[in-house]
Structure formats: C-alpha cells, structure tokens
N, C-alpha and C positions, 0 to 999 in steps of 0.2 A: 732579464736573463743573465745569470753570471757569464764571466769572462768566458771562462772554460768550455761553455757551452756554442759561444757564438765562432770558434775557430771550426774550420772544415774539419780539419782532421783530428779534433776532440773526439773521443767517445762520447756516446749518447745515454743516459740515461731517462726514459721517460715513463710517466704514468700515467694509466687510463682507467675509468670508471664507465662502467656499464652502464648506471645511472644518467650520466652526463651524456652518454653518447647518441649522434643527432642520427634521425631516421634516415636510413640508405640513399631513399629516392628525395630528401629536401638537401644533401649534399653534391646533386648534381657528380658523382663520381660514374653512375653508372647510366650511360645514356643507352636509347632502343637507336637497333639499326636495322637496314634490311627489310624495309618497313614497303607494305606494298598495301593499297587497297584493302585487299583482302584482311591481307594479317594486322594493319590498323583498326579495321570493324572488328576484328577479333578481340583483338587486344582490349577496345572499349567495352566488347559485354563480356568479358572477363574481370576487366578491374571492376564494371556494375554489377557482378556477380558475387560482390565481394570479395576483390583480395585485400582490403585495407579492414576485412574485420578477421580472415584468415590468416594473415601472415605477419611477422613484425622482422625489421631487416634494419639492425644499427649499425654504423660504421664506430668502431671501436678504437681502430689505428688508422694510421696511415702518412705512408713516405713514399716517395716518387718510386722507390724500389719494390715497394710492398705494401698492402693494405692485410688488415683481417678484419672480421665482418662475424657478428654474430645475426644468425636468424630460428627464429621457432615458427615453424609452417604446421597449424593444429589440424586435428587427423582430417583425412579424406580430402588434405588440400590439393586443387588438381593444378600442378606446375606443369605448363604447356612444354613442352620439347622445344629445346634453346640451345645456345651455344654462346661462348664469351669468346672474347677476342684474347684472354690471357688463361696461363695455366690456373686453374686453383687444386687446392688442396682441402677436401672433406674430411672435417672431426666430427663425431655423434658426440655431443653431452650427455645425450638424454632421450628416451622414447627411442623410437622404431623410426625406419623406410624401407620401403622396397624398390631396389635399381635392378631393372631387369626380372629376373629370376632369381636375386640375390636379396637375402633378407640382414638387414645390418642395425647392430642392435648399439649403447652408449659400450664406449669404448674402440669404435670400430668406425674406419672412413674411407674414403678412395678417393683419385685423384682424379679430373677430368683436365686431359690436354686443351692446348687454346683450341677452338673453330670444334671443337667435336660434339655433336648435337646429344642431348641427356637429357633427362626427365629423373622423377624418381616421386613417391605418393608417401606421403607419412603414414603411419601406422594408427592403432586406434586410440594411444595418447598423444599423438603428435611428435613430433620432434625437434630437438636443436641441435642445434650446428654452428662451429666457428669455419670460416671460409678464411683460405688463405691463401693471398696472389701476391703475384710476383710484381704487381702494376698499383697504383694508386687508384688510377682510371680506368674500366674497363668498358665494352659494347653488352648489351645482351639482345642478339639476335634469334628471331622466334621461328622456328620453320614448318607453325603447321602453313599450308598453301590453299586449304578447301575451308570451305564455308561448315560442311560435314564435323571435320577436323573442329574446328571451333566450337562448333552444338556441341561435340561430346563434351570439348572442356568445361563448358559453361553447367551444363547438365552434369557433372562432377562437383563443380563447387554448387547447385541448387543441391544437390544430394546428401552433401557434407555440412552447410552452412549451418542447418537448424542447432548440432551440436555445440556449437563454437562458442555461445554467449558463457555457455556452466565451463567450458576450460582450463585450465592453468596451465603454466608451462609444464613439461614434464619430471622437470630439476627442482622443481619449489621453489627456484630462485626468482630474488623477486627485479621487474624488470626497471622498474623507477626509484 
C-alpha cells in the first residue's frame, strides 16, 4: 500500500469490481437475529425453497461507515418481511418491484430506516438493486411469527422457482 494511503487522514481512493466481489452471506456482514423457533423453521424451508437459486447478494464495498451491496432477486422472489438494524438506501438498476402499493421501476429507489419491517416482490423480469448503509455490519431480522406466515412464503418461491433457471439479470450485465 503506498505511503499516502496508510495515513488516517489521507484521502481514499479505492476500486471495486463486481466480478471480484464475494457473496453477502460467505462475508459474514450480515448476521439473522431475532430468531425464534418458529421463525428459524421458517427461515430453513425458505432457504430449501430455494433462495440460493433465486437470489444473488454481493458485497461490493465496504468501510466501518458504510457498505453498498449489489443484489438481483428474479421475478416472484418471495422476501419474507424483515428489518435491518441500519438505515439503507434502495437503487433500481434494473427490472421491476413492488413495495406496497407502489410500483418502482430502474431508475427509481427508497429508503427503509433502521428496525422498520419491509418486504417488497420483484417484478416479471426480476430486479437489481445496489443497497446502501451507513454500517459495514448489519442484523436481518424476520418478523413473520406463524407457521401460516411461512407456508405462504414458501408457496411463493415453489410458485416462482420453475421460472428462474431461463433468467438473466435484468441489466445484461454480466455477473462474473
């Protein structure tokens, strides 16, 4: 590392490659919290449900101040209603979601404060997203509490799944 660099109060100059960049959940930044019973059996036939053939989640950056996160969740991915322990900030690259009653298309994002429980379903090309926090490290905390709650999730991704092998990202961009 040059000189320049190893001083505190240097400026920083750094580069990141999307290529390079290692999968969310093998960097250990983002641990589950909140975890009960319930919401642990969830969590397990959700990720058997396939979220490791529906979703892809790289960490791109990251400094004790702030991380950004690229993710492409392909259509009809069901993201269980959660909540982070930090603020982040949502970019659309690409494709569709729907939050709420609110339909948001590339070019377009919102913000979700720390602890505020959100959800949101990609559209019928899926979508990407850069995520941008204020933390390096965050929690992702799940709040469905019923068994009920979890069937539907899971019955979402058996719904969505079949599509998923023919997809590409929505942006052409290529991920490796």
């Amino acid at each position: 590392m040059p000189e320049a660099d190893s001083r505190d109060d240097s400026p920083m100059l750094r580069i990141f490659r999307g290529r390079e960049a290692p999968d969310l959940n093998e960097t250990q930044k983002m641990t589950l919290a909140g975890l009960t019973p319930i919401i642990e059996s969830g969590v397990a036939r959700w990720v058997g449900a396939g979220v490791g053939e529906g979703n892809v989640t790289k960490l791109l950056f990251a400094l004790p101040t702030m991380s950004l996160t690229y993710a492409w969740f392909k259509s009809g991915f069901a993201l269980p209603l959660h909540s982070h322990n930090a603020d982040c900030l949502y970019y659309i690259l690409a494709g569709s979601l729907k939050l709420g009653t609110e339909e948001l298309g590339a070019g377009e994002g919102f913000f979700v404060g720390r602890d505020v429980p959100y959800t949101y379903k990609p559209g019928p090309e899926g979508v990407e997203v850069l995520e941008f926090r204020t933390v390096d490290s965050f929690d992702m905390k799940f709040q469905g509490k019923t068994e009920a709650y979890w069937n539907k999730v899971v019955a979402g991704m058996d719904a969505a799944r079949p599509n998923w092998p023919d997809e590409a990202p929505p942006s052409g961009a290529p991920l490796n």
